[in-house]
VEXTIVEX-272922 format. One record per atom (N, C-alpha, C, CB): residue number from 1; atom name; x negated, y negated, z. Coordinates in pm, 1 decimal, padded with zeros to 6 digits, always signed. Atoms other than C-alpha are relative to their C-alpha. Glycine has a CB too. Layout:
N
<NUM,"CA",<X,Y,Z>>;
...
//
This chain:
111
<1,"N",<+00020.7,+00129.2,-00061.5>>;
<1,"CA",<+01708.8,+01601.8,+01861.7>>;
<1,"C",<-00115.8,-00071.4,-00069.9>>;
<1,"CB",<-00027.4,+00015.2,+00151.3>>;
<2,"N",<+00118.3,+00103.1,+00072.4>>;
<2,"CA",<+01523.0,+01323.1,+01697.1>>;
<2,"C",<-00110.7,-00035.3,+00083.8>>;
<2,"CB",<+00058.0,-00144.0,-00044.3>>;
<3,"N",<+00120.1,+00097.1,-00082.3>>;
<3,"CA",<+01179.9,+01187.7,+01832.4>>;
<3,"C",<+00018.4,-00116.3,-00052.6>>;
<3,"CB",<-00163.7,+00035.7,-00016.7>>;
<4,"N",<-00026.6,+00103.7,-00034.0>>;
<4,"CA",<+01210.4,+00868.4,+01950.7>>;
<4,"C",<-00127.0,-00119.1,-00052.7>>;
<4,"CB",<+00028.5,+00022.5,+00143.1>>;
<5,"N",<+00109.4,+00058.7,+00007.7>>;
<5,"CA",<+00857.8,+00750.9,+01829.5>>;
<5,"C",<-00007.7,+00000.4,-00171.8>>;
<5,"CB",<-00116.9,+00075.6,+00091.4>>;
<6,"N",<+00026.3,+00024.1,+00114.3>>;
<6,"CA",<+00891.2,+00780.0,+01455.4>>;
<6,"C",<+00091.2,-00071.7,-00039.9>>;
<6,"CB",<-00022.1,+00092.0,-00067.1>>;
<7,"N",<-00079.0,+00116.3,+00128.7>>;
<7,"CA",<+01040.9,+00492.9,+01229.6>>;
<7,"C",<+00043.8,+00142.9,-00158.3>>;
<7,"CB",<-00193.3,-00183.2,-00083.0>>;
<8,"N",<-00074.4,-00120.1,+00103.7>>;
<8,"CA",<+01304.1,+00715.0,+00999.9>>;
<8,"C",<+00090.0,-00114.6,-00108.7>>;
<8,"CB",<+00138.9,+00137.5,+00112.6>>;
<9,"N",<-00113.3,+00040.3,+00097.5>>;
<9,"CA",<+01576.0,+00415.2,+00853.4>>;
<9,"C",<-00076.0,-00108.3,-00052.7>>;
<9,"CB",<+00154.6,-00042.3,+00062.6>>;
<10,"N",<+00036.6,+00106.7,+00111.8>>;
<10,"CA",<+01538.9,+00198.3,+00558.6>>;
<10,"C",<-00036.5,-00156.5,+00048.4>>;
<10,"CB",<+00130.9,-00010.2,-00100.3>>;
<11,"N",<+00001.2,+00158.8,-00097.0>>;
<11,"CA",<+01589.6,-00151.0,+00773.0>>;
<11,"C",<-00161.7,-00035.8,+00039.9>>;
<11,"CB",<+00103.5,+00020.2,+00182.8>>;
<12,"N",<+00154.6,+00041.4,-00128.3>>;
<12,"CA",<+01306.5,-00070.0,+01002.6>>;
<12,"C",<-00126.0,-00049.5,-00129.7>>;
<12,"CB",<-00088.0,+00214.2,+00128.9>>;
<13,"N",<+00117.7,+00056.7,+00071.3>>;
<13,"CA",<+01068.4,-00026.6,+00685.9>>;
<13,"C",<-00023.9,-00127.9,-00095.7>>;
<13,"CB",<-00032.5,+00092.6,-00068.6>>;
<14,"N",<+00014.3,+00110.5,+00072.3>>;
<14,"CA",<+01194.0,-00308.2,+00477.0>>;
<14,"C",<-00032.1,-00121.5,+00102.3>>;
<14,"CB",<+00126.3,-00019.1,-00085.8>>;
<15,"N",<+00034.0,+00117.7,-00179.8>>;
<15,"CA",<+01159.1,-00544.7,+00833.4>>;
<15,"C",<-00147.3,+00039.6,-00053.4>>;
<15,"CB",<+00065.3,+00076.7,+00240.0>>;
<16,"N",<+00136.9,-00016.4,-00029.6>>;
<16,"CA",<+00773.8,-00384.9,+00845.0>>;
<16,"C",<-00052.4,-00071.1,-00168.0>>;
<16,"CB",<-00045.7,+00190.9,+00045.9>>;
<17,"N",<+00032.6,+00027.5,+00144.1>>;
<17,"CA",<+00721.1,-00446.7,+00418.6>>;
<17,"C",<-00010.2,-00160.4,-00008.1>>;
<17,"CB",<+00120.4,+00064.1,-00106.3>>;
<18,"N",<-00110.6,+00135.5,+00062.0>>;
<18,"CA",<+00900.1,-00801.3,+00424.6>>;
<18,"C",<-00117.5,-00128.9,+00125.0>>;
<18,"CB",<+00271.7,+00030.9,+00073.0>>;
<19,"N",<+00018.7,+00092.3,-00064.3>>;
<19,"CA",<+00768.2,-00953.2,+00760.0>>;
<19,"C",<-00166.2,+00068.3,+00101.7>>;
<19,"CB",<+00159.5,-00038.1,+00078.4>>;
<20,"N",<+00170.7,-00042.1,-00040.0>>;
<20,"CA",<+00412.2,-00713.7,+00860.7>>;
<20,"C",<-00105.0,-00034.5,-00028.6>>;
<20,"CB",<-00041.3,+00095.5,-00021.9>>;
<21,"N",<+00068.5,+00003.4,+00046.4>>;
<21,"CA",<+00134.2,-00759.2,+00889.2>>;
<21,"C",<-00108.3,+00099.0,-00021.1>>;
<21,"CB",<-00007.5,-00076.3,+00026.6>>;
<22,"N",<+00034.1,-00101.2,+00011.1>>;
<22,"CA",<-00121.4,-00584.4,+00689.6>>;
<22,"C",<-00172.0,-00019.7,-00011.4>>;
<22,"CB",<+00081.7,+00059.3,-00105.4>>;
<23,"N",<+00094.1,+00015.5,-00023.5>>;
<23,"CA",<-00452.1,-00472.6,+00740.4>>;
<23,"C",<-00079.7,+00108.6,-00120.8>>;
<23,"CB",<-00006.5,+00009.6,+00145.5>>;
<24,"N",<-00013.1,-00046.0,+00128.4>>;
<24,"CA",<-00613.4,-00296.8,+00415.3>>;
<24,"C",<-00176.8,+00100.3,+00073.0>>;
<24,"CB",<+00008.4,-00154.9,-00167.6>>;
<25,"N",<+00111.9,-00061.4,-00019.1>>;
<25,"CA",<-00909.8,-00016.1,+00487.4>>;
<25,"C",<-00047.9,+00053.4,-00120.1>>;
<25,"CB",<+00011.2,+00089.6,+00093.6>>;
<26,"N",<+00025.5,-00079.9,+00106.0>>;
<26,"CA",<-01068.5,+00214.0,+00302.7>>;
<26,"C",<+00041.9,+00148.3,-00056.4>>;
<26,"CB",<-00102.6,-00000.6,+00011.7>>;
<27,"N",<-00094.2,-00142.6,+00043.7>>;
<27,"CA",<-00889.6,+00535.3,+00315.2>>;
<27,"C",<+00157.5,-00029.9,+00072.2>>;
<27,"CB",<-00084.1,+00176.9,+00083.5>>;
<28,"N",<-00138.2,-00018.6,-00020.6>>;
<28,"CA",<-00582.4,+00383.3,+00426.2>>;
<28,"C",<+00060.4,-00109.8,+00032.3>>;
<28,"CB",<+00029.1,+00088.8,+00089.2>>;
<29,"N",<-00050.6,+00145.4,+00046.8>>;
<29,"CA",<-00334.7,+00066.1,+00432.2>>;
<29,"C",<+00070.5,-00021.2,+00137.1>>;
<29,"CB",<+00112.6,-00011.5,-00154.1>>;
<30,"N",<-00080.3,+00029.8,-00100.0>>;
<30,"CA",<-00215.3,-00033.4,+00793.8>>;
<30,"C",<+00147.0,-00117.7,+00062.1>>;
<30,"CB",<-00091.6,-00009.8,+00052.7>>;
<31,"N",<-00121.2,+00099.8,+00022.2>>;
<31,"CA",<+00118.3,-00240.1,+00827.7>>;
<31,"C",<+00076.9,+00042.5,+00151.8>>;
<31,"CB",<+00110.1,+00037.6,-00169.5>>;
<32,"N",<-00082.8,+00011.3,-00099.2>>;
<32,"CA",<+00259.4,-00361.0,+01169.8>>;
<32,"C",<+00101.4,-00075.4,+00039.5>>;
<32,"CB",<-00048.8,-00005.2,+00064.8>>;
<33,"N",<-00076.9,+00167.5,-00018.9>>;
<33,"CA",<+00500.5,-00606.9,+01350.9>>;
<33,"C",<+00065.1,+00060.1,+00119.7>>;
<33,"CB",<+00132.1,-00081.2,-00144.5>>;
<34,"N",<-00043.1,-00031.1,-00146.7>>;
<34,"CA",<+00613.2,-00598.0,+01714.7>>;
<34,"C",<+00129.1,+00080.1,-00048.6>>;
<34,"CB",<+00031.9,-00148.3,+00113.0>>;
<35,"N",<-00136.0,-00074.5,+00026.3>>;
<35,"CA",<+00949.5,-00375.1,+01778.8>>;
<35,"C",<+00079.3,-00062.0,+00142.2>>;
<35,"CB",<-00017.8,+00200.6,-00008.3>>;
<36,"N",<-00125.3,+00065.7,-00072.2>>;
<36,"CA",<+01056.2,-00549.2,+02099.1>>;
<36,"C",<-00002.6,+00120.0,+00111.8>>;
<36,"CB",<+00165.9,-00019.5,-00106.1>>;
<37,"N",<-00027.2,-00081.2,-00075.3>>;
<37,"CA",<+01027.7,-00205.2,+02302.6>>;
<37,"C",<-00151.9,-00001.5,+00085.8>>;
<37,"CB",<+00056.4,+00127.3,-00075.2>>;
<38,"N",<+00144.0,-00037.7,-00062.6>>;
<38,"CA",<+00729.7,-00043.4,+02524.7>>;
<38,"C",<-00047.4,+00099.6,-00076.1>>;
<38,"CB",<-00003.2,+00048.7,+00149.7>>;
<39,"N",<+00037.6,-00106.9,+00040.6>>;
<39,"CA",<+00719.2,+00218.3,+02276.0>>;
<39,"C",<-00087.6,-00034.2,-00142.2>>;
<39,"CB",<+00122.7,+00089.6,-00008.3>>;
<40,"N",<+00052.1,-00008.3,+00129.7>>;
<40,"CA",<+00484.0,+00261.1,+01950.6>>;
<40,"C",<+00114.6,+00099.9,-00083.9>>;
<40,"CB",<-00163.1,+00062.7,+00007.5>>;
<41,"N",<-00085.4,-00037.5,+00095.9>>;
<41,"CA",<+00701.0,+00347.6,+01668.2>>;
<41,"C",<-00082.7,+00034.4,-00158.0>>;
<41,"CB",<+00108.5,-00122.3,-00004.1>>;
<42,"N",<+00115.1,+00011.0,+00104.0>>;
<42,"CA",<+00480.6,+00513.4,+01363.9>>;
<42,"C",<+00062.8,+00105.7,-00104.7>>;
<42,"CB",<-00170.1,+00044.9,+00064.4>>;
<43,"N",<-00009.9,-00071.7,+00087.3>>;
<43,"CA",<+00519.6,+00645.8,+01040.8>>;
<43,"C",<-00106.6,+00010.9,-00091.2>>;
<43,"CB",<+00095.9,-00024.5,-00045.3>>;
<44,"N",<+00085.6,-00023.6,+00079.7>>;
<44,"CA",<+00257.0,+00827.2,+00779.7>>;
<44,"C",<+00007.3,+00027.8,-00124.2>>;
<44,"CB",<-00048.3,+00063.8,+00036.7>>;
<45,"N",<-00083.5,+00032.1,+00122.3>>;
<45,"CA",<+00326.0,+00735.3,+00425.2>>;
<45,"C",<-00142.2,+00058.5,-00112.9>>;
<45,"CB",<+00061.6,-00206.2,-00010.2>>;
<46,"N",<+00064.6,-00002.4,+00130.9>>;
<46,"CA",<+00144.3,+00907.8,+00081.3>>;
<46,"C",<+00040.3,+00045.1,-00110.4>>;
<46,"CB",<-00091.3,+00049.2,+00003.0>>;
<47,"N",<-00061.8,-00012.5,+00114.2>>;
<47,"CA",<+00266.0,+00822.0,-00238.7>>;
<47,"C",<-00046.5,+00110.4,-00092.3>>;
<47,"CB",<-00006.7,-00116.7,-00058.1>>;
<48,"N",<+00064.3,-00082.7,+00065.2>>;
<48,"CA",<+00240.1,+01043.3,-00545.2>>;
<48,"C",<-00112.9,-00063.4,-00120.4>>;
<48,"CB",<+00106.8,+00083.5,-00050.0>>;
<49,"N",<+00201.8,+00069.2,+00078.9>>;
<49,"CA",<-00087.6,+00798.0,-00668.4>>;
<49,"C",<-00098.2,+00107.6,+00123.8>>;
<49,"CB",<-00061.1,-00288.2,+00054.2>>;
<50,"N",<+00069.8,-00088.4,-00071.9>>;
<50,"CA",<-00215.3,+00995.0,-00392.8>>;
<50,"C",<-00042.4,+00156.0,-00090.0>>;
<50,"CB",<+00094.9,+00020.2,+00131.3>>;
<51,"N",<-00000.3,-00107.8,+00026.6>>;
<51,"CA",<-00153.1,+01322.7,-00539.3>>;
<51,"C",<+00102.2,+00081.6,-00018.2>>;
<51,"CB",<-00056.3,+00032.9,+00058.9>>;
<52,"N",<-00115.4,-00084.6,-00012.9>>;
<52,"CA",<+00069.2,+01635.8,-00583.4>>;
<52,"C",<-00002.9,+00036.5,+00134.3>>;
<52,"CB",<+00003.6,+00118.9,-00091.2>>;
<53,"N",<-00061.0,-00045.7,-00172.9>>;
<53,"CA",<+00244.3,+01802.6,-00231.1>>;
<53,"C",<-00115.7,+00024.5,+00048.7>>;
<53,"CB",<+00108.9,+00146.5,+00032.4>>;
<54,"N",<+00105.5,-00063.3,-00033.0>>;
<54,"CA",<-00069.2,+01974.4,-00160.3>>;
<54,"C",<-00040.8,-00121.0,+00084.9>>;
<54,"CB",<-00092.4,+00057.1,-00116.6>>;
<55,"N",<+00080.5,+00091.7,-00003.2>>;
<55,"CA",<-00287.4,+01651.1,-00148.4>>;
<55,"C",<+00076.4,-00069.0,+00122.7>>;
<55,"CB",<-00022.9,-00073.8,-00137.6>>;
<56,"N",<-00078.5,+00085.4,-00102.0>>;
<56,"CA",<-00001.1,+01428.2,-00009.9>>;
<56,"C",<+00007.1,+00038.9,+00190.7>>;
<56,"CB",<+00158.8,+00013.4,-00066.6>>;
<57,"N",<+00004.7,-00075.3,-00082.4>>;
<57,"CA",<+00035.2,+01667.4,+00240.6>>;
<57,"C",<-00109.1,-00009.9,+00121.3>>;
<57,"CB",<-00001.8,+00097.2,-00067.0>>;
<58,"N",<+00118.8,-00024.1,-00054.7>>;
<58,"CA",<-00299.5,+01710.8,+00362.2>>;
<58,"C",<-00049.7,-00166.2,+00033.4>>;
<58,"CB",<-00098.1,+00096.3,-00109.0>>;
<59,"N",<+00019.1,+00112.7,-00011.1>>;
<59,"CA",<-00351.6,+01324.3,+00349.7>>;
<59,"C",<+00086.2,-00049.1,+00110.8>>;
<59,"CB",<+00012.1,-00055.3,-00115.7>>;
<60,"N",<-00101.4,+00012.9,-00102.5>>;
<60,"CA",<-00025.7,+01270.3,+00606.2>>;
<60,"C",<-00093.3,+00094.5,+00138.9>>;
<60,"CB",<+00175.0,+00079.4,-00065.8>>;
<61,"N",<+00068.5,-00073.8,-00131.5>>;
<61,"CA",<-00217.9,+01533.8,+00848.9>>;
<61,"C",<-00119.4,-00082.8,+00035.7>>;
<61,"CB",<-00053.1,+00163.9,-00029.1>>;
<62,"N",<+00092.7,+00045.4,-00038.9>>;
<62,"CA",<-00522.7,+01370.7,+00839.3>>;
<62,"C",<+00019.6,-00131.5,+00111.8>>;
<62,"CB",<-00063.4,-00019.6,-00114.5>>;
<63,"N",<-00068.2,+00142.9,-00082.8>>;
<63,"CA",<-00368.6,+01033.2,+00941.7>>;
<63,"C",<+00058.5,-00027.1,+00135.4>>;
<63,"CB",<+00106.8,-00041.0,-00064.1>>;
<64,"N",<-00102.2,-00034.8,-00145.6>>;
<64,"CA",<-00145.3,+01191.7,+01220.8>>;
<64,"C",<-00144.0,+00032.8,+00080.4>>;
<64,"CB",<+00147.4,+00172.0,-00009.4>>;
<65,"N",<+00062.8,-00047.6,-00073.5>>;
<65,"CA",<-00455.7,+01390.6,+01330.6>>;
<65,"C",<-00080.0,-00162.1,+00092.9>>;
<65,"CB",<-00087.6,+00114.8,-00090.0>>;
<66,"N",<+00071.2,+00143.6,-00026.9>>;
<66,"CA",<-00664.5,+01027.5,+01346.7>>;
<66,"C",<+00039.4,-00055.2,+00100.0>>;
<66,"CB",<+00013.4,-00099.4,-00094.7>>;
<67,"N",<-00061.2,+00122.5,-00133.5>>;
<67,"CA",<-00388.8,+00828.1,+01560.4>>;
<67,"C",<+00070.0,+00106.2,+00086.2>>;
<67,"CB",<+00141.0,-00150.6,-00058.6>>;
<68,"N",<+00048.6,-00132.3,-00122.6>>;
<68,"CA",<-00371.7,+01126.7,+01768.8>>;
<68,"C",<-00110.6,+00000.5,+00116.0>>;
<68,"CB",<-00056.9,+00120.9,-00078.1>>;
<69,"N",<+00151.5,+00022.5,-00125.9>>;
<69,"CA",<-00733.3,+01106.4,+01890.9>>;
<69,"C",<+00006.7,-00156.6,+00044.4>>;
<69,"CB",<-00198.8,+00027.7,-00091.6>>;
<70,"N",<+00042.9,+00176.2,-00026.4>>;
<70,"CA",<-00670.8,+00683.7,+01902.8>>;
<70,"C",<+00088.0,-00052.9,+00065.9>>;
<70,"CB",<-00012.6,-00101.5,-00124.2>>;
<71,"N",<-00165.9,+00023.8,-00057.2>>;
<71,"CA",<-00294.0,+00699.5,+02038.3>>;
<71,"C",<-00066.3,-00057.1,+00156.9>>;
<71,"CB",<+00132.7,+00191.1,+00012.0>>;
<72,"N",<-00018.2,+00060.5,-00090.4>>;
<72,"CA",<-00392.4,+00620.6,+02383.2>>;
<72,"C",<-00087.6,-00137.0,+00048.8>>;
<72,"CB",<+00002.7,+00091.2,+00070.4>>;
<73,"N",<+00009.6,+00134.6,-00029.9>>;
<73,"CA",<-00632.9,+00306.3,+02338.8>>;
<73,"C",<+00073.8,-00109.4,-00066.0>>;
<73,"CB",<-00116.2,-00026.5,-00011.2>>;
<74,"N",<-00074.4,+00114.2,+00063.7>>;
<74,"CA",<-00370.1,+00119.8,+02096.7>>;
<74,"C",<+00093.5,-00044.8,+00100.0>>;
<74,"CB",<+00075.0,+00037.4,-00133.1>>;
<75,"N",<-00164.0,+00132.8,-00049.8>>;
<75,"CA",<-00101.3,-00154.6,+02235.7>>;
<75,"C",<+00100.0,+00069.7,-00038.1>>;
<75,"CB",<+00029.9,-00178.6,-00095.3>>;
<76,"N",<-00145.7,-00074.4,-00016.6>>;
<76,"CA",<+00213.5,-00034.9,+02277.6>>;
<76,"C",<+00111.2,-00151.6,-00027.7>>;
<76,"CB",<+00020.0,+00090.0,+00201.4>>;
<77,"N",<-00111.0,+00054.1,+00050.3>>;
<77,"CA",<+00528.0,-00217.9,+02137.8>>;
<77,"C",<-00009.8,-00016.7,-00152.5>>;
<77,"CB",<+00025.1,-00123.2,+00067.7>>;
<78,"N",<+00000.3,+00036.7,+00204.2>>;
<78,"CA",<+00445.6,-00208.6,+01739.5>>;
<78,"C",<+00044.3,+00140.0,-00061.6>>;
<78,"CB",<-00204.0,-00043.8,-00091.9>>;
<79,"N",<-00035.3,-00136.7,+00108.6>>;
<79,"CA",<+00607.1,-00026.7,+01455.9>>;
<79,"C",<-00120.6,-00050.5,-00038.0>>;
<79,"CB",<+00147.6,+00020.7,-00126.9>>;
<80,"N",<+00068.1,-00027.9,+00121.1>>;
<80,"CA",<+00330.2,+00083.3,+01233.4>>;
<80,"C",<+00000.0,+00119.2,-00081.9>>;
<80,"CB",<-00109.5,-00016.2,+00022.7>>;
<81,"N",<-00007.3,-00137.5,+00125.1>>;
<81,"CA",<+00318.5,+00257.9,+00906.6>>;
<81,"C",<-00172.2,-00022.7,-00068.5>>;
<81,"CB",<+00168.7,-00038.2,-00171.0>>;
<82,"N",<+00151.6,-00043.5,+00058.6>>;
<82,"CA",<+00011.2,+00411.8,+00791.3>>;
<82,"C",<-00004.5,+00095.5,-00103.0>>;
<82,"CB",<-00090.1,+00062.8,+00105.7>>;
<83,"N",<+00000.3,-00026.5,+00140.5>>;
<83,"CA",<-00012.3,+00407.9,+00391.7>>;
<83,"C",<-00098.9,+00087.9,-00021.0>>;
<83,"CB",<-00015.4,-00113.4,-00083.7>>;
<84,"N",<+00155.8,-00004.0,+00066.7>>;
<84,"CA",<-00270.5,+00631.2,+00256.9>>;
<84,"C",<-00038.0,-00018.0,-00183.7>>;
<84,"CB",<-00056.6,+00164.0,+00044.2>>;
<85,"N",<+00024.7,+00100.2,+00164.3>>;
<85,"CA",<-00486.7,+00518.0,-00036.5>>;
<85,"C",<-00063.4,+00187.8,-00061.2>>;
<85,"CB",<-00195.1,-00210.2,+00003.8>>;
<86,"N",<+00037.7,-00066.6,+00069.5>>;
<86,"CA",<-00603.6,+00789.2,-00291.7>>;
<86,"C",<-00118.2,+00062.6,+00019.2>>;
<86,"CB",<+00009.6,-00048.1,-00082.0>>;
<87,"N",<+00102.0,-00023.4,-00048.0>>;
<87,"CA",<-00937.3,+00776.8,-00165.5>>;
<87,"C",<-00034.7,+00067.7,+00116.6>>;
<87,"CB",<-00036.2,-00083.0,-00000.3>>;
<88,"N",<-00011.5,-00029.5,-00131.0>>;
<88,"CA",<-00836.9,+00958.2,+00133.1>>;
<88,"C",<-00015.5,+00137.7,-00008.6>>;
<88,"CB",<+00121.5,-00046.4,+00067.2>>;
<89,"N",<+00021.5,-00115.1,+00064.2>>;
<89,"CA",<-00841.9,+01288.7,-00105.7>>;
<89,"C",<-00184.6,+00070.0,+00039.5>>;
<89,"CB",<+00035.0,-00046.4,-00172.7>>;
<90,"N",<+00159.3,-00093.0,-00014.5>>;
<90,"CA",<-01228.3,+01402.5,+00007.6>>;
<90,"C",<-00034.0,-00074.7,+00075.0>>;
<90,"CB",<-00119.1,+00026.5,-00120.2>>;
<91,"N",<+00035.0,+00031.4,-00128.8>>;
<91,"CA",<-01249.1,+01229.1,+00322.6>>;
<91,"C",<-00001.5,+00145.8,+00096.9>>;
<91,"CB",<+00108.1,-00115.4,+00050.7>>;
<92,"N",<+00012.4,-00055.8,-00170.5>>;
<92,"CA",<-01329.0,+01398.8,+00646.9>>;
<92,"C",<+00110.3,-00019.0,+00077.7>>;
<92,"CB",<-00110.7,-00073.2,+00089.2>>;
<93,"N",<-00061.7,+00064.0,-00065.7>>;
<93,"CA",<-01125.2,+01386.8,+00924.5>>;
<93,"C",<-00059.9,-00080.1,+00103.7>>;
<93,"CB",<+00075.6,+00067.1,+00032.3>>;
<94,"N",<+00090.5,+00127.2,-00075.6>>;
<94,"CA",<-01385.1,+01174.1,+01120.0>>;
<94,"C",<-00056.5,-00141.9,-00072.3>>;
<94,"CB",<-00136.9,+00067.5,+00049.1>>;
<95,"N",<+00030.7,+00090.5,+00128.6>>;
<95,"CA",<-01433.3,+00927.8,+00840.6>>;
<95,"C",<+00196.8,-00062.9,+00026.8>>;
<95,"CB",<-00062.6,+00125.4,-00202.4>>;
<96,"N",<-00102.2,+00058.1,+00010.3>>;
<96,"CA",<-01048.8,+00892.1,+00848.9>>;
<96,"C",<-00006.4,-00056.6,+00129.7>>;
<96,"CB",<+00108.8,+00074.4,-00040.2>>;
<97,"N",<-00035.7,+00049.3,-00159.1>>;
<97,"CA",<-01030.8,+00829.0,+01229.2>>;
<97,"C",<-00093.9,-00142.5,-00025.0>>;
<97,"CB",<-00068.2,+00130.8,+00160.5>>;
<98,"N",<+00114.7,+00089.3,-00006.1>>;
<98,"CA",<-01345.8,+00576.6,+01144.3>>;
<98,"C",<+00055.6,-00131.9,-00017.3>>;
<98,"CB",<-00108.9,+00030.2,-00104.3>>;
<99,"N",<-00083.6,+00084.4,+00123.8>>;
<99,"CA",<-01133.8,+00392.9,+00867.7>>;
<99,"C",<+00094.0,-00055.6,+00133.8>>;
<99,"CB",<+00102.6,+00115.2,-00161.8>>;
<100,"N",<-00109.0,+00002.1,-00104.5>>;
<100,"CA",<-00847.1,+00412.7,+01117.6>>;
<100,"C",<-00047.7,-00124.5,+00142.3>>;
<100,"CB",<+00013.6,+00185.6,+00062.1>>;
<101,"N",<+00087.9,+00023.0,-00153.0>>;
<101,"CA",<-01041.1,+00280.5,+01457.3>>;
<101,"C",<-00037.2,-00142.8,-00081.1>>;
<101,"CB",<-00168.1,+00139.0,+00062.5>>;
<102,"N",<+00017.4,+00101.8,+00037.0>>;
<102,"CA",<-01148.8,-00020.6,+01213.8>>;
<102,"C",<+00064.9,-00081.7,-00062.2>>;
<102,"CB",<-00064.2,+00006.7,-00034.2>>;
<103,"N",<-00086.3,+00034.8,+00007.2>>;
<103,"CA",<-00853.9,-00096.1,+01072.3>>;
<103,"C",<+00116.2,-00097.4,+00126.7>>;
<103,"CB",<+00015.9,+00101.6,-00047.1>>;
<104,"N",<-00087.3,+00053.4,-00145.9>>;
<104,"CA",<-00665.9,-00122.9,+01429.2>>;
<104,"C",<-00069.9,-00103.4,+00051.9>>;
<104,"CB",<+00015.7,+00111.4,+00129.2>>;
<105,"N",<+00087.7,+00109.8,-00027.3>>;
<105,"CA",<-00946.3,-00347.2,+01513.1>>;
<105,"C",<+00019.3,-00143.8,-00029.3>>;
<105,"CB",<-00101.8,+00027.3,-00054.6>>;
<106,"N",<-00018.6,+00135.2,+00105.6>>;
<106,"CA",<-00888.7,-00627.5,+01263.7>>;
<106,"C",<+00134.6,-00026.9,+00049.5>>;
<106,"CB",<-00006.7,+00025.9,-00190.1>>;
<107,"N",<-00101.2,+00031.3,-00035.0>>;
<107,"CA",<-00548.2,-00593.2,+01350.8>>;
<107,"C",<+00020.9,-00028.3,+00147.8>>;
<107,"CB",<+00067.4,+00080.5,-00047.2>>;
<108,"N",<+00009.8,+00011.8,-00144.8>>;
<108,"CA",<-00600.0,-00627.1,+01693.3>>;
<108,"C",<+00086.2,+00036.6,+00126.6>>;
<108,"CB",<-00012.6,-00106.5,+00010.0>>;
<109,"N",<-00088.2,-00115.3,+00022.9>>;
<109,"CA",<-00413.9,-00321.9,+01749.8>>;
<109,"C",<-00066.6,+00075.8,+00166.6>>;
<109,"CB",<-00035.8,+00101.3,-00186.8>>;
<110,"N",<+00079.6,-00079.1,-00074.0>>;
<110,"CA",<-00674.3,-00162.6,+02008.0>>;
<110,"C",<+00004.5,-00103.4,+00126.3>>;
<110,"CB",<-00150.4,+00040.2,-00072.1>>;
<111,"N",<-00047.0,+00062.5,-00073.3>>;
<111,"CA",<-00658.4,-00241.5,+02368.8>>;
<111,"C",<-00186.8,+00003.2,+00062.1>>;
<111,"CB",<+00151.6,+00059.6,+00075.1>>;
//
């Protein structure tokens, strides 16, 4: 059974690419746009400028871990995808949440 909270088909992300908006940090690239539901819809994206599996890897955890600890003061009804940038390679995971927490901010993401 699929979870209902992650953005999986091509549509959804070219909709978020085409018509989101984006909010640019320092360890990581935030891109939203309403979905029309009550639900948050999120995906954690790192290319291979990031790194090999390892890196990528470990960069996707960090991100999840972040909007994990932040999941219950954000607004509810937005897809977002959360890019990471290269620089995300010798971060912390309290540095990412930081990035994260100021990112949602600008976007005015946080409730």
């Amino acid at each position: 059974m699929l979870r209902q909270d992650v953005l999986r088909n091509k549509k959804d992300f070219d909709r978020l690419y085409k018509k989101g908006a984006k909010v640019h940090g320092k360890y990581l690239v935030v891109i939203f746009l309403k979905n029309g539901t009550d639900e948050n819809r999120k995906a954690f994206l790192a290319s291979k400028k990031v790194g090999k599996a390892v890196a990528r890897n470990r960069a996707r955890r960090l991100m999840k871990e972040a909007f994990r600890s932040l999941a219950p003061r954000v607004k509810s009804g937005y897809d977002i995808l959360f890019i990471a940038r290269n620089t995300i390679l010798n971060a912390k995971c309290r540095e990412v949440t930081d990035s994260m927490t100021v990112s949602l901010k600008k976007g005015k993401l946080f409730t």
